[in-house]
C-alpha positions as CSV (number, residue, x, y, z in Angstrom):
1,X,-122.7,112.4,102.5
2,X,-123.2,116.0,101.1
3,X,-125.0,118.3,104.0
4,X,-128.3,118.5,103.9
5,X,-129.9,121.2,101.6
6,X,-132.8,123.0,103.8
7,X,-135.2,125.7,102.3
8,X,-136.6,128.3,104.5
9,X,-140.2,129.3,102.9
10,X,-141.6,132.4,103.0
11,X,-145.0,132.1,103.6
12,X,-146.9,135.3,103.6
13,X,-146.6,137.2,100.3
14,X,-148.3,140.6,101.7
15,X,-146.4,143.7,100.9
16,X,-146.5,144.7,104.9
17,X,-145.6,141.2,106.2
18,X,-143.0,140.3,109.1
19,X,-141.7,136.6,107.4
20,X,-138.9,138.2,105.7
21,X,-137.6,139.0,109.5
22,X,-137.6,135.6,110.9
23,X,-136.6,134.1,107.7
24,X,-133.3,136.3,107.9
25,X,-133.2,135.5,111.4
26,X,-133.2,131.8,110.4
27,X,-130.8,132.4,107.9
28,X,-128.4,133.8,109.5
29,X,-128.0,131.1,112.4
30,X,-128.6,128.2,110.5
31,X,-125.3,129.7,108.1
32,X,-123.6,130.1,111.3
33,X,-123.5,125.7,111.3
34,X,-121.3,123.6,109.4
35,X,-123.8,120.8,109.1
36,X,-126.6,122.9,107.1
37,X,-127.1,124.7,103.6
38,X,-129.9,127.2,103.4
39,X,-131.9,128.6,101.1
40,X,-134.4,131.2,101.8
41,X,-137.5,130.8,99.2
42,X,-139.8,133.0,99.3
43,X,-143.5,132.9,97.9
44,X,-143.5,135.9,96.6
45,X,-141.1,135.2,93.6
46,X,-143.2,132.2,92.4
47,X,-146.5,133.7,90.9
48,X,-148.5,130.4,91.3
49,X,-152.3,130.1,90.0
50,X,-154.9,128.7,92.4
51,X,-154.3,125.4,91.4
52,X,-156.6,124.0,88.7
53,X,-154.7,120.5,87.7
54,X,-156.8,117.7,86.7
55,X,-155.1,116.3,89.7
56,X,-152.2,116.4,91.5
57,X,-148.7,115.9,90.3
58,X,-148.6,112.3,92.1
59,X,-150.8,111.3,89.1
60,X,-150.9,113.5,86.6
61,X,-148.7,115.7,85.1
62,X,-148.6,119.6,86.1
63,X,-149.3,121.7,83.0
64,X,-148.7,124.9,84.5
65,X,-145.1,126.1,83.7
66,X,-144.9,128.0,87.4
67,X,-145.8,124.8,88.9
68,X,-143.9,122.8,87.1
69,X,-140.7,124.8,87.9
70,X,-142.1,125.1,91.8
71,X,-141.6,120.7,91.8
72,X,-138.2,121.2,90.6
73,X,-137.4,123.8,93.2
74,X,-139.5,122.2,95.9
75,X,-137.1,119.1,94.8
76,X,-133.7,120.0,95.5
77,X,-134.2,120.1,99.1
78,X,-133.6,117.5,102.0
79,X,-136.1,119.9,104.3
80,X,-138.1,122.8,104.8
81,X,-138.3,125.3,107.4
82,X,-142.1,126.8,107.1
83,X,-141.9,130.9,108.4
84,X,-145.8,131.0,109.0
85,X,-147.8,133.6,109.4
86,X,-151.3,132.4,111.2
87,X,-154.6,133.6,109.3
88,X,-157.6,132.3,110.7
89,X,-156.2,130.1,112.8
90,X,-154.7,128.7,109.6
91,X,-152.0,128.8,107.3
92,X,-152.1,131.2,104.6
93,X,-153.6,130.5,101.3
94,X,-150.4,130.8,99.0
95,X,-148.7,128.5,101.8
96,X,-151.7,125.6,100.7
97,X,-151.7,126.3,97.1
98,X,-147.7,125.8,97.1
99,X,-148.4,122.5,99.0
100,X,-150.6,121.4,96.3
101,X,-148.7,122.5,93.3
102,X,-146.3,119.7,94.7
103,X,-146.6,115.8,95.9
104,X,-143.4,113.4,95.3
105,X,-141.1,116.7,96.3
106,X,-142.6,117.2,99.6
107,X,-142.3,113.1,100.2
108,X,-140.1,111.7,102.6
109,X,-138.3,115.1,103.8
110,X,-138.4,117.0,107.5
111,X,-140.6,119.5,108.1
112,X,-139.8,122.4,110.8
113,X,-141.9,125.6,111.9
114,X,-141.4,129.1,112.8
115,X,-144.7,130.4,113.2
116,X,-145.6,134.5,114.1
117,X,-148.6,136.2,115.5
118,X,-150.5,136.5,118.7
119,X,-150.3,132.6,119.9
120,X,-146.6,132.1,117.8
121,X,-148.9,130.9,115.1
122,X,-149.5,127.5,117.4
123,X,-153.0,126.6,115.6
124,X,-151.4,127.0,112.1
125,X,-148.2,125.2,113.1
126,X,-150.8,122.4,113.8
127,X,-152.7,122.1,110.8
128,X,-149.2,122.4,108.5
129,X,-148.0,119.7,110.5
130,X,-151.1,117.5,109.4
131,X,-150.4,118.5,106.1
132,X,-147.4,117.9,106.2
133,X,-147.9,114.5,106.9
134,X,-150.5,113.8,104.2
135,X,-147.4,114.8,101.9
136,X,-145.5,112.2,103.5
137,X,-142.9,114.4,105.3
138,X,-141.5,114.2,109.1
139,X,-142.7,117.2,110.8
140,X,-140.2,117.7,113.9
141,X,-141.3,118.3,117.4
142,X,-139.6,121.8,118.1
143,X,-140.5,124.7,116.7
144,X,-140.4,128.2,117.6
145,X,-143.4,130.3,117.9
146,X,-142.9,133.9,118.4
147,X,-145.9,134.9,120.1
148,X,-147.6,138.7,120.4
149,X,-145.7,140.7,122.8
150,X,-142.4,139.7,120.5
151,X,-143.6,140.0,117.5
152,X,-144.8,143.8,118.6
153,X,-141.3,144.3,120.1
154,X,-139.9,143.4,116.6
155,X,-142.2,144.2,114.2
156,X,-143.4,147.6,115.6
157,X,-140.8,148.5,118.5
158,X,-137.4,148.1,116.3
159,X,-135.9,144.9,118.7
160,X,-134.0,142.7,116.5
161,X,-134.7,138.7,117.2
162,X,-131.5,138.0,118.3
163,X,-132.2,140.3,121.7
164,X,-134.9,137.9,122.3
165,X,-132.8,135.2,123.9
166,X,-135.6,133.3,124.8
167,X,-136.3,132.1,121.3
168,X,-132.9,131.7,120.4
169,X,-132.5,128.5,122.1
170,X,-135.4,127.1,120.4
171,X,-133.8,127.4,117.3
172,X,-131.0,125.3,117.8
173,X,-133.3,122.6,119.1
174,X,-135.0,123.0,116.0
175,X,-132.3,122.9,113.7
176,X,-130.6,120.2,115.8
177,X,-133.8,118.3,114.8
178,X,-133.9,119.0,111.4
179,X,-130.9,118.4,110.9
180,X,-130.7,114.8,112.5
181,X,-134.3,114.4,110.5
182,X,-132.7,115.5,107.2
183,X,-129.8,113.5,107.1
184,X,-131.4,110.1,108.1
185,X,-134.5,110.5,105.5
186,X,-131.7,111.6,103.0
187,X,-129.8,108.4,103.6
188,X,-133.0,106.3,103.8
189,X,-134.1,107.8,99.9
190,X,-130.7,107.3,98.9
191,X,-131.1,103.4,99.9
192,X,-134.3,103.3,98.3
């Protein structure tokens, strides 16, 4: 069986946003593994509308072109790594618009988190997971939060995540998760 495919997605689309760091960060040590493609998608490229379907794409079709070439890029992956920014205690708004431009896509793949901000994004984490689960994907246990004093270190201070060993182990337990989650859903869709 082919490795699994695993997009890393961007969340935050502001021009001054920190997701493009952990998403490199991702990147980079999920490239390092021989059991793990990666893509990094990021939100920003895909200009999607607020979505106005008469429904979703579980039971009608999409007629927005954007969206309809977001379900065939949301498609081609066995799993998603989330980079998450936390805005009122939620996940952003072009995170839950991509979410809903999609159904069958999301369906029966893992779901991992990297979340930012003052609590490591913990209360968004949380409510992507739920979605996550209404879209019928496996959200994983681990997931690395990257809390205030980090992210300051990082984003303001010029530290590079990889000096922050701390988090570095949680990443492999994520991806070690992932990957196990991954292959067996990819093997269970495969068997129908």
């Amino acid at each position: 069986m082919a490795k699994p495919k695993i997009a890393i997605i961007i969340s935050s689309i502001r021009d001054n946003r920190f997701g493009d760091k952990p998403a490199a960060w991702v990147h980079d040590i999920a490239s390092a593994r021989d059991d793990i493609d990666t893509e990094i998608v990021d939100l920003k490229e895909w200009p999607l509308p607020f979505f106005n379907e008469v429904a979703s794409n579980a039971w009608a079709p999409t007629q927005n072109e954007v969206g309809q070439r977001w379900q065939k890029k949301v498609g081609e992956f066995d799993g998603y790594i989330f980079v998450i920014a936390e805005y009122n205690r939620s996940i952003t708004a072009p995170m839950k618009n991509a979410f809903d431009f999609a159904y069958p896509e999301w369906n029966k793949k893992p779901a991992a988190v990297v979340g930012y901000g003052s609590v490591g994004a913990a209360r968004a984490a949380e409510h992507l997971r739920t979605i996550a689960i209404e879209l019928q994907m496996a959200p994983t246990r681990s997931g690395v939060h990257i809390g205030g004093g980090d992210f300051m270190a990082v984003w303001q201070q010029g530290k590079n995540l990889r000096e922050l060993a701390h988090i570095e182990a949680g990443i492999k337990t994520l991806l070690d998760e992932l990957v196990w989650w991954a292959n067996a859903l990819k093997a269970a869709r495969a068997a129908g």
